[in-house]
N, C-alpha and C positions, 0 to 999 in steps of 0.2 A: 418140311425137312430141308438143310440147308448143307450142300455138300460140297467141298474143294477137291477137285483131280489137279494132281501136279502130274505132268510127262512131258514128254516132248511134245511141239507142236506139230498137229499135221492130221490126215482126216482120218488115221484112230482115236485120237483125243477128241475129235468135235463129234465122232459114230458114238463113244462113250458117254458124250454128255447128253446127247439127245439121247441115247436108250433109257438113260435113268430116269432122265426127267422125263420118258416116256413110260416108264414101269413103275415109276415109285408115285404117289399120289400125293399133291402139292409138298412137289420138287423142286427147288432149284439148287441149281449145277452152276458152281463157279469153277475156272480153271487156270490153272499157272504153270509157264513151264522155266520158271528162273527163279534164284534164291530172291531177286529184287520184286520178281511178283510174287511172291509168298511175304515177305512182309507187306508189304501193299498191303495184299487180303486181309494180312491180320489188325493190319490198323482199320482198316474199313469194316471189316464184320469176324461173328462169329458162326462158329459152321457145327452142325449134328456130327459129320463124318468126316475125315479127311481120307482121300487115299491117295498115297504113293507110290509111283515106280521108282523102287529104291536104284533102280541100273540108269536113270539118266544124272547128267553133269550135276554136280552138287546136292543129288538127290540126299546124302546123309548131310548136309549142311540144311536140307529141306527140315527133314525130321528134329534135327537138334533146335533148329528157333523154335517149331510148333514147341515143342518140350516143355522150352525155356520160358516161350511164352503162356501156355497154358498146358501144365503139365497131367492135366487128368482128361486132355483133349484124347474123343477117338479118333483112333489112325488106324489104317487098311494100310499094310505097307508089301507090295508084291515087289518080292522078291526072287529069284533065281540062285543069290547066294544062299552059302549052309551057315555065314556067322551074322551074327544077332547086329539089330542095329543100337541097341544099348549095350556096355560091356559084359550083362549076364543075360541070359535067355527067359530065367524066372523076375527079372527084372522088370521086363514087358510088363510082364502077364498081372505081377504082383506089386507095380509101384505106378505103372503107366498103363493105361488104357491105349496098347497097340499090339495088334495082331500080325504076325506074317502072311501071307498067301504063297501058295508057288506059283510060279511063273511058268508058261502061260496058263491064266484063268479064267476061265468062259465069262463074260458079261453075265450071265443068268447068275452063276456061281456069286459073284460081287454084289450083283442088285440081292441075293439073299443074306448074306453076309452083312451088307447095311442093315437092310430092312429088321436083321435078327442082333447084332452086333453084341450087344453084353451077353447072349447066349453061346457067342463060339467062340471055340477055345483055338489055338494059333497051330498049324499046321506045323509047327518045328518044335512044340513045344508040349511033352504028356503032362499033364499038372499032377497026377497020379503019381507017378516016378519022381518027378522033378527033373529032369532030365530032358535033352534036345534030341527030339529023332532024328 
C-alpha cells in the first residue's frame, strides 16, 4: 500500500510515517508538507490513500490539485473545521472518494481508517439523512 501524509514538517509527521509503515503490512509512507511537494508526488507516483491536515498553509490548495488531478483519489482529510472541503458535504461522499476526520485523531483511529477506507463513512457527514452533523 502506498500512502501520502501532507502536514507540517516536524517529528509528528516523521512519528506518523513510521507508525503506519509500522502497522500496516507492505507500507510505504510518502510525505509532503507544501503545495510544491504535492505536485512533485503526483508527478512521481500514485498512492492507495492520501491523508490531509486540512489546518496547515495551503492545505485546501492540497486537496484541490489531488481532485483535479485524480478525482476518484482516496483522501483522509482531518480536519477540525465544521465546512466541507468541496462546496457540498454529499459531494465528498458521492462524487469524490474523501472522508473527514476530526481533529485530533488517534494514530490507531487513521491506520484503521486506511486499512478499511471504502467501508467508512465521514464523520461530518450521515449518508442516511443526507445531511452534515
Amino acid at each position: 500500500m502506498k500512502i501520502l501524509i501532507i502536514d507540517q514538517v516536524g517529528f509528528q509527521l516523521q512519528t506518523r510515517k513510521m507508525l503506519l509503515e509500522d502497522a500496516i503490512t507492505n507500507c510505504t509512507v510518502d510525505t509532503a508538507s507544501s503545495l510544491g511537494e504535492v505536485f512533485i508526488s503526483y508527478q512521481k507516483d500514485t498512492y492507495d490513500v492520501v491523508v490531509v491536515d486540512h489546518g496547515i498553509e495551503n492545505g485546501q490548495q492540497c486537496v484541490d490539485h489531488i481532485i483535479q488531478t485524480s478525482p476518484s483519489q482516496p483522501i483522509l482529510v482531518v480536519s477540525i473545521a465544521i465546512h466541507c472541503v468541496i462546496s457540498r458535504c454529499e459531494d465528498c461522499v458521492n462524487n469524490h472518494q474523501i472522508r473527514r476526520l476530526f481533529n485530533p485523531t488517534p494514530i490507531k483511529n487513521i491506520i484503521r481508517l486506511i486499512e478499511g477506507f471504502r467501508g467508512y463513512s465521514c464523520d461530518h457527514y450521515d449518508s442516511e439523512t443526507n445531511k452534515i452533523r
